[in-house]
Every structure is written in structure tokens, then in C-alpha cells.
C-alpha positions in Angstrom: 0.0 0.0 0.0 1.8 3.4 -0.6 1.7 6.6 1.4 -1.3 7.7 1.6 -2.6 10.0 -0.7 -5.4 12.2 1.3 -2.9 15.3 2.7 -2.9 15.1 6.2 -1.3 18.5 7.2 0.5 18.7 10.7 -0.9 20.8 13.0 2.0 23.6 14.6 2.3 23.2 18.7 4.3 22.5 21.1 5.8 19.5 19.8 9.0 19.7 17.3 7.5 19.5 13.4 10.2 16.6 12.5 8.8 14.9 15.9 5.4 15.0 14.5 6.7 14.1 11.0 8.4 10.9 12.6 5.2 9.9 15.5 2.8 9.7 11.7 5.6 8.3 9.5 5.9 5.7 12.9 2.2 5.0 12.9 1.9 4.1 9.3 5.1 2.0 9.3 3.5 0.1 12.0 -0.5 -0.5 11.3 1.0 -1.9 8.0 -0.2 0.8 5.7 3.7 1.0 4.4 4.0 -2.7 4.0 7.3 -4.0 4.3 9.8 -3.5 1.8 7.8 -0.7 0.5 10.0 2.4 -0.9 9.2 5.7 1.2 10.2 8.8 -0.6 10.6 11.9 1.6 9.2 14.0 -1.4 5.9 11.9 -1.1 5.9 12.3 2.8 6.4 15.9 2.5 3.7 16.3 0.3 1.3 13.8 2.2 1.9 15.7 5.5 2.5 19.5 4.0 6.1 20.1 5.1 9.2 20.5 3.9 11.6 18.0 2.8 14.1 18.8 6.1 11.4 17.6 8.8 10.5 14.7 6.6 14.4 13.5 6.3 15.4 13.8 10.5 12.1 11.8 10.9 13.1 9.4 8.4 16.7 9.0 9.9 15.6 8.4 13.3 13.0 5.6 12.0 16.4 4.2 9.9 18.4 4.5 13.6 15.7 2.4 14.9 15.7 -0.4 12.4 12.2 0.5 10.7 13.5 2.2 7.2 16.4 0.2 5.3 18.3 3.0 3.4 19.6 1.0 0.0 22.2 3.7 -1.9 20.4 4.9 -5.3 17.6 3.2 -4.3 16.0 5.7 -1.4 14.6 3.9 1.9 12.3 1.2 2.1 10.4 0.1 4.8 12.1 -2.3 7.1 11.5 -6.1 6.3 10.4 -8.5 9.1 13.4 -10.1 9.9 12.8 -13.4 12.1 16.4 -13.1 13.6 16.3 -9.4 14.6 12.7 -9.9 16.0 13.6 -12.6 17.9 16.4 -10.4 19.8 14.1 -7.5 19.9 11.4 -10.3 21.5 13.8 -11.4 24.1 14.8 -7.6 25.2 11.2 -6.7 25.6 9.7 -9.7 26.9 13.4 -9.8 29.6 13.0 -6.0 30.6 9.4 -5.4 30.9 9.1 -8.7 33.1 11.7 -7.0 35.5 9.6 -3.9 35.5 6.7 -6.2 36.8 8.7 -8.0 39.3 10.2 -4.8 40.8 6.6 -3.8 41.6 4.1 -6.4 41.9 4.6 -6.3 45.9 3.6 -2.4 45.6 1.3 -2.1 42.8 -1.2 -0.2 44.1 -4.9 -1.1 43.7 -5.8 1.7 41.4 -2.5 0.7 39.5 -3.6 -2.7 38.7 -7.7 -1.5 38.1 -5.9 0.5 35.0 -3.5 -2.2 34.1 -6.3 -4.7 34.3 -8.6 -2.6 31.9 -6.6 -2.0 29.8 -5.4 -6.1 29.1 -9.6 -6.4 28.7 -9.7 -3.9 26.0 -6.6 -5.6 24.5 -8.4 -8.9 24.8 -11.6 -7.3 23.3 -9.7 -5.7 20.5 -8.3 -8.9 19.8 -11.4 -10.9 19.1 -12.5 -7.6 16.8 -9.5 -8.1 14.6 -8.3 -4.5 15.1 -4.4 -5.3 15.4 -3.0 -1.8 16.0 -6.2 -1.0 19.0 -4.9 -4.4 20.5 -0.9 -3.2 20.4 -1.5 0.6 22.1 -3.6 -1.7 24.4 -1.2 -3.7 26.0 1.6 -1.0 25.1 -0.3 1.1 27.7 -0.9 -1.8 30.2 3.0 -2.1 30.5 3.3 1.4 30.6 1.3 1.6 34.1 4.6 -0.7 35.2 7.4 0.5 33.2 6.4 3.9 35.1 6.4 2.8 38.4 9.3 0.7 38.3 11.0 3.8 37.9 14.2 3.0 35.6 14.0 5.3 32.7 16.9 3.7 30.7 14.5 0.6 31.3 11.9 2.2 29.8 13.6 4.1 27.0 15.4 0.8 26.0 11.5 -0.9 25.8 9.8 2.3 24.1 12.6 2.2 21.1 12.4 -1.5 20.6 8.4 -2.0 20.7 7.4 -1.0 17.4 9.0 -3.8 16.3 6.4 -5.3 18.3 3.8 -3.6 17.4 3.9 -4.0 14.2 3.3 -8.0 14.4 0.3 -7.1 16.4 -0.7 -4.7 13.5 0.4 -7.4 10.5 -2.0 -10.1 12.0 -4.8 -9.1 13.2 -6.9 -11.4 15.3 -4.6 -13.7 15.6 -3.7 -16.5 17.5 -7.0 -17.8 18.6 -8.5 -15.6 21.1 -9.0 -18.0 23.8 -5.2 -17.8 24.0 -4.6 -14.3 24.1 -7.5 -14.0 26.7 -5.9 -17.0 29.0 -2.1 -15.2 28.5 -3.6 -11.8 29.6 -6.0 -13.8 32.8 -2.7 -15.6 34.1 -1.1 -12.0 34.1 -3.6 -10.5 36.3 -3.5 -13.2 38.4 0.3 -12.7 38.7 0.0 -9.2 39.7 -2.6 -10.2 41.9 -0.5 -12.3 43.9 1.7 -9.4 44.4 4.8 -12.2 44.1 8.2 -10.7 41.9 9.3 -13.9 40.4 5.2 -14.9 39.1 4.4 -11.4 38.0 7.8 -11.2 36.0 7.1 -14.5 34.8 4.0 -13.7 33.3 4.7 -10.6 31.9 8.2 -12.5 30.3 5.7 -15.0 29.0 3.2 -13.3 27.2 5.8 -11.3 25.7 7.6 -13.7 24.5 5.2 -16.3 23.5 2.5 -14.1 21.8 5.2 -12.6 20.2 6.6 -15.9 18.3 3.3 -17.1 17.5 2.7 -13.8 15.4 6.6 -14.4 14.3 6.2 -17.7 13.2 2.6 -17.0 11.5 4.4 -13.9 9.8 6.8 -16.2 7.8 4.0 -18.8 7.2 2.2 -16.2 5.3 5.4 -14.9 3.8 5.4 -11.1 5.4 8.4 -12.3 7.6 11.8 -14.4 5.8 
């Protein structure tokens, strides 16, 4: 699918223009709009966002930086294949780190904490069985979030921000799948874990359905040849 051809002019604020560039370049890259391996010309972004080419070229470096455009000499940038290898490392980071965050504060997650944490994982689950891949993704992105914050290690959380697009972007590729029933049962045993308020079960679950959820998606990637 190319870039999409309806303008959608950036709005001016507080926020940098080549930070607003990169957050809709980033969005697109990973609902699967810009499939993967698709060329992304900075004239074309400029002209689908209204800015100039400079804005549209930092965004598109720092989306290189973070392995999502592949820069090929006379050839422009292309979006990022899915690479099983590199996945599989990005999996481990994210799945290893965020299950830390979880066992660093399961014993003090608050009440209120785990209500949002817990909503959010039921909206994820819902999303799920509605096939809407990217709702499911900011879902559990923001159920982390809640624990990634209160474990309080920003290079922690930096280190998971930067790498879970990646992520994302499985979760965006495949909509609706695996079977529901075992997204829903992953996202149950992680309440429970929290519930129990025990380190090593919370960061157990949180490593598992991680890990797991993201190597079923991996593996069904390559099956249907969007991943080699």
C-alpha cells in the first residue's frame, strides 16, 4: 500500500515539526499501511503531511536509527522487512526487561495501579477478538506502561519504548490472531500474577506473554510470507 494520498497536514504546537513528521511516519510503518519493503520517498511524505523536505528527512533518519527504514544507496529507503532473527532479539529484550519492571513492583502495585493495568489487558483482549491489530498493540503498550512507570528506571523504559514497534507492528500485521481464547488465557494468568503481588510470578507472566505471543505472530508472519 503506498503513502497515503489524502494530505494530512501537521498541526504547529508544542511538539517539534520533524517529531510530528516521525510519530505519523511511525504510525503508518506500523499499522501496516507501508508494508514491508515498501520504498518511502521523503518527497511523497512531505507532500502527504504538507512540510518541507528537512522535517521529513530527521524523521526518516531516526526511523532508519531504529531499524524501521532500510536505506539502500540509489535506491531511497524502504520500509524495514520483518526479519525473524532481529525480531527474535528485539522479542527477548522486551519480553526480559518489561518482566523485571513487573517483578520490581508487583509487591507495591497499588490497587488503582492494577484496576488500570487490568482494563486496559480487557480492552486488548476485546480488541483482539475484533481483529483491530493496532487498537490491541497501544492496548497492551499502555498496560505495561502503568509498570514500566512505576518501576522507575527510565533507561528501562527508554530501552522498551525504542524496541516495541517492532512489536507492534506483528500485532498490526496479524490481526486477530492466535485464537482468542489464547490471548485471553495469557492476559487472565497475568492478572492473576500481579494479583498475587509475588516478583518472580508477576515477572514470569509478563516475560511469557511477551515472549510467547510474540513468536506465535513471528512464526505465522513467515508462514504467510510477510516475515523471511
Amino acid at each position: 500500500m503506498p503513502v497515503p494520498s489524502q494530505t494530512a497536514a501537521v498541526e504547529s504546537g508544542r511538539l517539534l515539526l520533524a517529531d510530528i513528521v516521525y510519530e505519523r511516519l511511525m504510525a503508518v510503518i506500523v499499522s501496516g499501511e507501508l508494508a514491508p519493503g515498501e520504498v518511502v520517498r521523503e518527497e511523497e511524505i512531505g507532500a502527504w503531511l504538507s512540510v518541507s523536505r528537512t522535517p521529513v528527512r530527521d524523521a526518516m533518519r531516526r526511523l532508519g536509527d531504529q531499524d524501521l527504514l532500510a536505506y539502500q544507496p540509489n535506491r531511497g529507503s524502504r520500509v524495514a522487512p520483518l526479519d525473524p532473527h532481529h525480531l527474535d532479539d528485539v522479542l527477548d529484550v522486551v519480553a526480559t526487561l518489561c518482566g523485571q519492571a513487573a517483578a520490581r513492583v508487583a509487591p507495591d502495585l497499588g490497587a488503582a495501579d492494577l484496576a488500570v493495568v487490568e482494563a486496559h489487558l480487557e480492552q486488548a483482549t476485546k480488541a483482539h477478538a475484533n481483529g483491530e491489530g493496532i487498537t490491541r498493540a497501544l492496548e497492551l503498550d499502555a498496560a505495561f506502561d502503568v509498570l514500566l512507570e512505576r518501576a522507575g528506571n527510565r533507561m528501562l523504559t527508554r530501552t522498551v519504548v525504542g524496541m516495541r514497534p517492532h512489536v507492534d507492528r506483528l500485532l498490526g500485521l496479524l490481526p486477530g490472531y492466535p485464537e482468542p481464547q489464547v490471548v485471553e488465557s495469557k492476559t487472565a494468568a497475568l492478572v492473576e500474577a500481579l494479583r498475587s503481588r509475588d516478583p518472580r510470578t508477576a515477572g514470569d507472566a509478563v516475560h511469557d506473554l511477551v515472549l510467547e505471543l510474540g513468536r506465535t505472530l513471528m512464526a505465522e508472519a513467515v508462514r504467510r510470507g510477510l516475515a523471511a
